[in-house]
C-alpha positions in Angstrom: 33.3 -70.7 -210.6 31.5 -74.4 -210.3 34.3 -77.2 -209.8 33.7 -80.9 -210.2 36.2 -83.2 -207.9 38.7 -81.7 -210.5 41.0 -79.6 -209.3 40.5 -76.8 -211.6 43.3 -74.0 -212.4 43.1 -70.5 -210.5 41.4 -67.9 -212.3 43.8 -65.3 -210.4 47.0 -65.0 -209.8 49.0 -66.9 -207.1 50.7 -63.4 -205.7 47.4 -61.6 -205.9 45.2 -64.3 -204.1 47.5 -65.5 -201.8 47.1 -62.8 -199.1 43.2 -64.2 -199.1 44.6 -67.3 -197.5 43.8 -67.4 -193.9 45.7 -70.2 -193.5 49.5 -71.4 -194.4 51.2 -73.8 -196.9 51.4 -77.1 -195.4 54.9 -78.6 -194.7 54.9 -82.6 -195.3 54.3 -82.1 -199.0 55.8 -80.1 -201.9 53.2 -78.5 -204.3 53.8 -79.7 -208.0 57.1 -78.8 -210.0 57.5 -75.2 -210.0 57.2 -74.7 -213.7 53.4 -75.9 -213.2 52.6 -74.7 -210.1 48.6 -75.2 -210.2 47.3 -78.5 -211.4 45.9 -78.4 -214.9 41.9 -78.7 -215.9 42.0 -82.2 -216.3 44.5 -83.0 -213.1 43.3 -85.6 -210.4 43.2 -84.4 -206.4 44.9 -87.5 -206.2 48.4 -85.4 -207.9 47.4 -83.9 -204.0 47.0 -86.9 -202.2 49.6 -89.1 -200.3 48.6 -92.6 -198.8 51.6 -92.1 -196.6 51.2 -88.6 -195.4 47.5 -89.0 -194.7 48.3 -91.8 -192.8 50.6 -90.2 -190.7 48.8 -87.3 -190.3 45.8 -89.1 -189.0 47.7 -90.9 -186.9 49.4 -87.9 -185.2 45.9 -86.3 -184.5 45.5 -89.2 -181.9 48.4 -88.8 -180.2 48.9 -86.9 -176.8 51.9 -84.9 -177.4 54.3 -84.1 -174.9 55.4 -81.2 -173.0 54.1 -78.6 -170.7 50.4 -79.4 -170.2 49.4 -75.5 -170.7 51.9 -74.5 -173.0 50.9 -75.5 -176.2 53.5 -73.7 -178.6 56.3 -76.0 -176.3 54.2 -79.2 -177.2 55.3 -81.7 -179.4 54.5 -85.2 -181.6 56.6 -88.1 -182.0 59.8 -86.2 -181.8 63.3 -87.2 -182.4 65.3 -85.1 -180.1 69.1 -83.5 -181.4 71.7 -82.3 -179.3 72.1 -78.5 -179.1 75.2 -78.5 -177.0 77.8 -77.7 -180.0 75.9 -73.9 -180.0 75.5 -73.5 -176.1 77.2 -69.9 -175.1 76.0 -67.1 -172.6 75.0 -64.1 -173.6 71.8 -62.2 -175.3 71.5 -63.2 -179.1 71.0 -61.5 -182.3 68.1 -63.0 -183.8 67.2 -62.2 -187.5 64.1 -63.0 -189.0 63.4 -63.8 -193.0 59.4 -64.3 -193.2 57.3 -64.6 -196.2 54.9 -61.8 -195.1 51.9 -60.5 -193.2 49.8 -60.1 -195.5 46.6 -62.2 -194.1 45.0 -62.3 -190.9 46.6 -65.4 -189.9 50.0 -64.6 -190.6 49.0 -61.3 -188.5 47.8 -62.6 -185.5 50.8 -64.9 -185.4 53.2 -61.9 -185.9 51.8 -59.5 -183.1 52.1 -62.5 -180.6 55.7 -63.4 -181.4 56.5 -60.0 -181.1 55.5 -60.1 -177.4 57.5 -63.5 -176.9 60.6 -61.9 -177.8 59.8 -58.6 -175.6 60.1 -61.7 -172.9 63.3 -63.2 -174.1 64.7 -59.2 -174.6 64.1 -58.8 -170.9 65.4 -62.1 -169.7 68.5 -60.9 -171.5 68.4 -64.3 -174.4 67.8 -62.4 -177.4 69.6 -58.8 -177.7 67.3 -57.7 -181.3 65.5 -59.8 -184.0 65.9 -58.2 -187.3 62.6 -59.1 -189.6 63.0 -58.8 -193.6 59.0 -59.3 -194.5 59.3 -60.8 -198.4 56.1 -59.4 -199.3 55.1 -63.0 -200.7 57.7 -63.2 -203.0 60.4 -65.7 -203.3 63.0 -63.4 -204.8 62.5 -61.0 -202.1 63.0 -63.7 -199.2 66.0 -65.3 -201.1 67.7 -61.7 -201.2 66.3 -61.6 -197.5 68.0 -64.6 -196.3 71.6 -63.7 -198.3 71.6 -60.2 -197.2 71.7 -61.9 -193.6 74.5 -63.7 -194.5 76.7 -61.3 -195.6 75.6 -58.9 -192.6 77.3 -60.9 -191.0 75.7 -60.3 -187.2 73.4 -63.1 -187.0 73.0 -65.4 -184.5 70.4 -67.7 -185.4 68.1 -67.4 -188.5 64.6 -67.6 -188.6 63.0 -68.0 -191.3 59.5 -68.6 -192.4 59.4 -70.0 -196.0 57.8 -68.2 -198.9 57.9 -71.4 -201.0 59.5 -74.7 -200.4 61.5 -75.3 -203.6 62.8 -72.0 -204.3 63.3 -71.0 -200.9 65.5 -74.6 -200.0 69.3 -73.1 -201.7 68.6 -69.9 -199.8 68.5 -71.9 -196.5 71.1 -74.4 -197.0 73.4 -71.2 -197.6 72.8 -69.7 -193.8 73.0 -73.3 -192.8 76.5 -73.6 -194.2 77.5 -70.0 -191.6 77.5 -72.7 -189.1 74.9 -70.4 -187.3 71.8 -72.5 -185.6 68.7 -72.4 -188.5 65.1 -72.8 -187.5 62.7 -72.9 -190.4 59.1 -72.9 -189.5 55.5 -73.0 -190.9 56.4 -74.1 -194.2 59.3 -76.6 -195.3 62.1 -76.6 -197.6 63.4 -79.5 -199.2 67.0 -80.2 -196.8 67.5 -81.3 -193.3 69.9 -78.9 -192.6 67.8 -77.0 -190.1 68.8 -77.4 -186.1 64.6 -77.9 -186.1 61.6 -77.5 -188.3 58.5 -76.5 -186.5 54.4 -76.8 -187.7 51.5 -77.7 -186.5 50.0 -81.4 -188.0 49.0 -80.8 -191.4 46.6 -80.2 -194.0 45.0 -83.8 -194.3 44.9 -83.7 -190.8 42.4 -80.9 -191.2 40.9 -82.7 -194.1 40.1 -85.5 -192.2 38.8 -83.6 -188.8 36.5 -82.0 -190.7 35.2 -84.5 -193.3 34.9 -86.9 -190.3 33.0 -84.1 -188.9 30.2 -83.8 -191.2 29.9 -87.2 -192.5 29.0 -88.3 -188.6 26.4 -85.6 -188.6 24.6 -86.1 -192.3 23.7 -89.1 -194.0 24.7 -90.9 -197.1 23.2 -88.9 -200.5 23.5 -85.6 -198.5 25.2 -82.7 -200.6 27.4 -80.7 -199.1 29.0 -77.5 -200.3 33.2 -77.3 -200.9 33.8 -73.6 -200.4 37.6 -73.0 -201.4 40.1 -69.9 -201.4 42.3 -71.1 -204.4 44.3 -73.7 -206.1 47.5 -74.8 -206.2 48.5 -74.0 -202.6 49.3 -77.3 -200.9 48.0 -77.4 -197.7 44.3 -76.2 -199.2 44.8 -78.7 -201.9 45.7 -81.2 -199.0 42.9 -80.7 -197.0 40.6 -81.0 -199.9 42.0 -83.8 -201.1 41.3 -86.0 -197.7 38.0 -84.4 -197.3 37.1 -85.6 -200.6 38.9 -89.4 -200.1 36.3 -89.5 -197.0 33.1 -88.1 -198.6 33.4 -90.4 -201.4 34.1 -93.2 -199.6 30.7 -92.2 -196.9 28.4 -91.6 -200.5 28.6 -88.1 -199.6 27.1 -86.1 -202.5 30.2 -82.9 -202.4 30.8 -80.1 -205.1 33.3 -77.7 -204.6 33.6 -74.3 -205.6 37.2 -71.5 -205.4 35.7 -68.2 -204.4 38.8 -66.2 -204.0 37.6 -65.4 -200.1 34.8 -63.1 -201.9 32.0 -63.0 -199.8 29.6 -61.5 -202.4 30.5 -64.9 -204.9 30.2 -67.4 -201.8 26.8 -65.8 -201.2 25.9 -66.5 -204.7 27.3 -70.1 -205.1 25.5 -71.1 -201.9 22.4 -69.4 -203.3 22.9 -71.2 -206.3 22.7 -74.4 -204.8 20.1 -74.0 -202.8 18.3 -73.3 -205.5 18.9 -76.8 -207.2 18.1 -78.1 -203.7 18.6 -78.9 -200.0 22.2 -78.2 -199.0 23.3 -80.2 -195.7 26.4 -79.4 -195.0 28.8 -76.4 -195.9 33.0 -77.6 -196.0 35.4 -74.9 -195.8 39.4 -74.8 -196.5 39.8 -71.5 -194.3 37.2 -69.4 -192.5 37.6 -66.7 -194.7 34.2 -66.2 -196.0 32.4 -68.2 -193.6 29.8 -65.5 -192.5 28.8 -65.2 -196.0 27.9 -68.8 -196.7 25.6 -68.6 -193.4 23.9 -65.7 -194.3 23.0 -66.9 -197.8 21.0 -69.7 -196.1 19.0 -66.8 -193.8 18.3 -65.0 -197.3 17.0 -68.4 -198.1 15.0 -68.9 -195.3 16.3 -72.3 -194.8 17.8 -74.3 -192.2 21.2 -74.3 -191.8 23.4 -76.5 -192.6 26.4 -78.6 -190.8 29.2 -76.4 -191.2 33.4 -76.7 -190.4 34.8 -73.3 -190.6 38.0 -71.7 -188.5 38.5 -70.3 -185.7 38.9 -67.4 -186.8 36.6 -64.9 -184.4 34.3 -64.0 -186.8 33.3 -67.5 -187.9 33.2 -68.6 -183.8 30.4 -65.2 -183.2 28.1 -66.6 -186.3 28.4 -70.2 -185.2 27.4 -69.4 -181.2 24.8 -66.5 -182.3 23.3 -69.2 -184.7 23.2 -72.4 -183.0 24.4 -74.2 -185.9 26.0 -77.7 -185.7 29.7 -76.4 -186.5 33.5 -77.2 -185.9 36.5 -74.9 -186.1 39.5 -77.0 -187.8 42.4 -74.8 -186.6 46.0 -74.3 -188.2 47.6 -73.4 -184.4 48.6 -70.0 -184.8 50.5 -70.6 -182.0 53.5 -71.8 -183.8 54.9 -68.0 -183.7 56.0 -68.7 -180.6 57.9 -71.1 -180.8 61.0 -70.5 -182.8 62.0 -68.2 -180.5 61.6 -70.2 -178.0 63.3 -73.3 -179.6 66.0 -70.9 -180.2 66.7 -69.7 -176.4 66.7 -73.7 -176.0 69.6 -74.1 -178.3 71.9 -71.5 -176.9 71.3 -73.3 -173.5 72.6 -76.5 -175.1 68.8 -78.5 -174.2 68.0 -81.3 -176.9 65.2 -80.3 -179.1 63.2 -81.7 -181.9 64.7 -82.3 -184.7 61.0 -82.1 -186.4 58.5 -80.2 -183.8 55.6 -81.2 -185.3 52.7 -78.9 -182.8 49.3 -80.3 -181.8 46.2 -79.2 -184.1 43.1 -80.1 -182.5 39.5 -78.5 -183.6 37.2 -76.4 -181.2 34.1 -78.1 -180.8 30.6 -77.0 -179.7 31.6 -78.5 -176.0 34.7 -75.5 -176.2 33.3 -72.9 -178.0 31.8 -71.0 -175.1 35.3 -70.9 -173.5 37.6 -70.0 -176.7 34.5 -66.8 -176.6 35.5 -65.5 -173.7 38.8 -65.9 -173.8 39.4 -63.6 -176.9 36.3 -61.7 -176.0 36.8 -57.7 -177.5 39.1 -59.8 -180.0 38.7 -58.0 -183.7 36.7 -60.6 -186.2 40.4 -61.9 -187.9 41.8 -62.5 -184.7 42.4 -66.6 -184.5 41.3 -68.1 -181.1 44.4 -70.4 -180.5 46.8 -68.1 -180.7 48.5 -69.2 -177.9 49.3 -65.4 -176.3 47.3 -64.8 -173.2 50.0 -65.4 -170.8 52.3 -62.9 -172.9 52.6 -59.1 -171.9 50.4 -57.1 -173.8 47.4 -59.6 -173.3 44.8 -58.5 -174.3 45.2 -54.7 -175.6 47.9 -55.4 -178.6 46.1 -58.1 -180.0 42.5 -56.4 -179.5 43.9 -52.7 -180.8 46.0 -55.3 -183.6 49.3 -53.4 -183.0 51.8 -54.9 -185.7 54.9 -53.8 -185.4 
C-alpha cells in the first residue's frame, strides 16, 4: 500500500494491528479526537506534528540525565521533584497492576523483566503481591480493570499502563481520588493527578535520531524508503512526522509505505522500488520487519542501503552479519522497571519526579558489538536495552521468555 507524505487511513483495524507494534504510544501528545482516531486520506502529518514538542524532545536527547550512572530505569531528565512524605509507612505493599497488554514483543520483554524487579522488592519485604489485570488492548477492559481495583479495596498503589490516553484519563482520576499513590507509565492520560508519570523521551525524539542519521550518511536527491507498521498510533505518527520535517528540509527524496509488520509485503515494496531505481536508505518506525527489507536488497543483488531499525535482536544479528551502515533508535524497554521502583520510593517518603521522563539514546555501530554480547542466546524479539541483567533470573527467563 504506496503512501505519499500523506498520512493515509489504516487498511486494518486498530485492535487487530496494534499487537504488530513493537513499540508503544508516545506520551507528550494525544492522538486525534477519539471519534476520528486515524487521520483522513487527505490529512497533513503536520495534524501529527508539534513545534513545541519536537523542540523539547530534541532538546532532552542532549541532556545528561541524572541519577545512578549504571542504572538506567532510575535515570531521569529535567525533573521537578514532589514530596512523597504524606504516603511514607513501613511495611510490604499491595501493589496492583492495570496494563494494556502483552501482546507484542516489546510489551513482552518489558513484562518478564518487571516481573523479576518485583521478586526483588518481594524479598526485601516492600511489595507483599502485585495483582496484574492484562486489558487485552482494549479500553473497556482496562477501565473495568482499574474500577474493579477500586472497589477491591486492597490496593496500595496502582499501576497502571494506559491502553489509550483519552478514554483511559476518568478511569485514573477515580483511583487517584482513593487517596492511594498512582503511577501511570508508558503512555499518558490527560490529568496530573498521578504521584509520577514515567517514559522514556519520545517519539520525535526517535524521529529526529534517525532522520539525522541518514541524512548525514546520504546526499541531497537520495530516496529513501519509509517502512511503517500503521496509522493513527501517535508515537509512530510522531516519529514520522519529524523524520519527514528533516528529510524535506535536507532534499531528501522519502516515500513511505504501512506494511502491517508483514514481512512478505515489505519484501515486495522494497522490491518495488528498487525496481524504479537506486534505493539509499531504508527508515523504519519499529524493527518489526526489518530482516525483510534487507533481504529484499540481497534478492536484488544490490548494495545495501543506510538503514535505522530497533534494537530489537533480530534487527542487531542482520545489521552485524551484514556490515551495513545502520542505527538502532530504541524506545527503552527499561521503563518496566521503574514503577516499582518509583513506588518503593514513595512508601519511603523520597522526593521523586513528578514527570520521569527516562533517557532514549540509539545503539550505534561503535556499541553494537557490546549490546551482542550482552543478550547473546537472547530470542530474535528480545529488545537489547532492557535494562535486566543485574536482576535474578539473568539470563535464562528472558532467553527461555518465561511470562508469567
Amino acid at each position: 500500500m504506496r503512501r505519499s507524505t500523506t498520512i493515509a487511513t489504516a487498511a486494518v483495524a486498530m485492535i487487530g494491528v496494534f499487537a504488530l507494534a513493537g513499540c508503544t504510544t508516545d506520551p507528550n501528545v494525544a492522538p486525534p479526537a477519539a471519534t476520528d482516531p486515524a487521520p483522513s486520506e487527505s490529512a497533513s502529518a503536520n495534524e501529527w506534528f508539534d513545534q513545541e514538542v519536537f523542540d523539547t524532545q530534541d532538546a532532552q536527547r542532549g541532556v545528561a540525565p541524572e541519577g545512578p550512572a549504571d542504572e538506567p530505569y532510575l535515570q531521569y531528565i529535567n525533573a521537578e521533584m514532589v514530596d512523597t512524605s504524606e504516603y511514607a509507612s513501613e511495611g510490604a505493599k499491595k501493589a496492583c497492576f492495570a496494563n494494556a497488554s502483552i501482546s507484542n514483543p516489546w510489551r513482552q520483554t518489558g513484562w518478564i523483566t518487571m516481573n523479576q524487579q518485583l521478586k526483588v522488592l518481594q524479598d526485601e519485604g516492600v511489595i507483599s503481591e502485585m495483582e496484574t489485570r492484562d486489558a487485552q488492548d482494549s479500553d473497556d477492559t482496562q477501565i473495568a480493570d482499574i474500577d474493579y481495583f477500586i472497589a477491591e479495596g486492597g490496593c496500595d498503589v496502582f499501576l497502571i499502563s494506559p491502553n489509550s490516553t483519552a478514554a483511559m484519563t476518568p478511569a485514573v482520576e477515580r483511583a487517584c481520588e482513593t487517596g492511594k499513590p498512582v503511577i501511570v507509565f508508558d503512555r499518558g492520560v490527560q490529568t496530573d493527578c498521578p504521584v509520577t508519570f514515567i517514559h522514556p523521551i519520545g517519539g520525535f525524539a526517535w524521529g529526529i535520531d534517525t532522520a539525522e542519521f541518514l541524512i548525514e550518511n546520504l546526499e541531497p536527491g537520495d530516496k529513501v524508503v519509509g517502512l511503517r507498521i500503521l496509522p493513527g498510533v501517535d508515537v509512530l505518527e510522531q516519529r514520522w512526522a519529524a523524520a519527514e520535517k528533516l528529510f524535506t528540509e535536507a532534499g531528501i527524496d522519502a516515500v513511505d509505505y504501512f506494511t502491517g509488520a508483514d514481512p512478505a509485503e515489505i519484501k515486495s515494496i522494497i522490491s518495488d522500488e528498487l525496481a524504479k531505481g537506486d534505493v539509499k536508505g531504508i527508515w523504519m518506525d519499529a524493527g518489526d520487519g526489518a530482516v525483510a527489507a534487507i533481504e529484499a536488497f540481497e534478492d536484488a543483488g544490490v548494495d545495501y542501503p543506510v538503514m535505522t531499525g530497533e534494537d530489537e535482536m533480530s534487527f542487531l544479528r542482520k545489521w552485524k552479519e551484514t556490515g551495513l551502515t545502520g542505527l538502532a533508535p530504541v524506545y527503552s524497554n527499561f521503563q518496566w522497571r521503574t514503577p516499582l521502583l518509583a513506588a518503593q520510593k514513595i512508601f519511603a517518603g523520597e522526593e521523586i519526579p513528578k514527570e520521569w521522563v527516562l533517557p532514549q539514546s540509539p545503539i550505534t555501530v561503535d556499541e553494537l558489538d557490546q549490546y551482542l554480547a550482552a543478550n547473546e542466546g537472547m530470542p530474535d524479539g528480545h529488545y537489547a536495552k532492557f535494562g535486566g541483567e543485574n536482576l535474578p533470573g539473568f539470563p535464562e527467563v528472558w532467553q527461555q521468555r518465561q511470562i508469567p
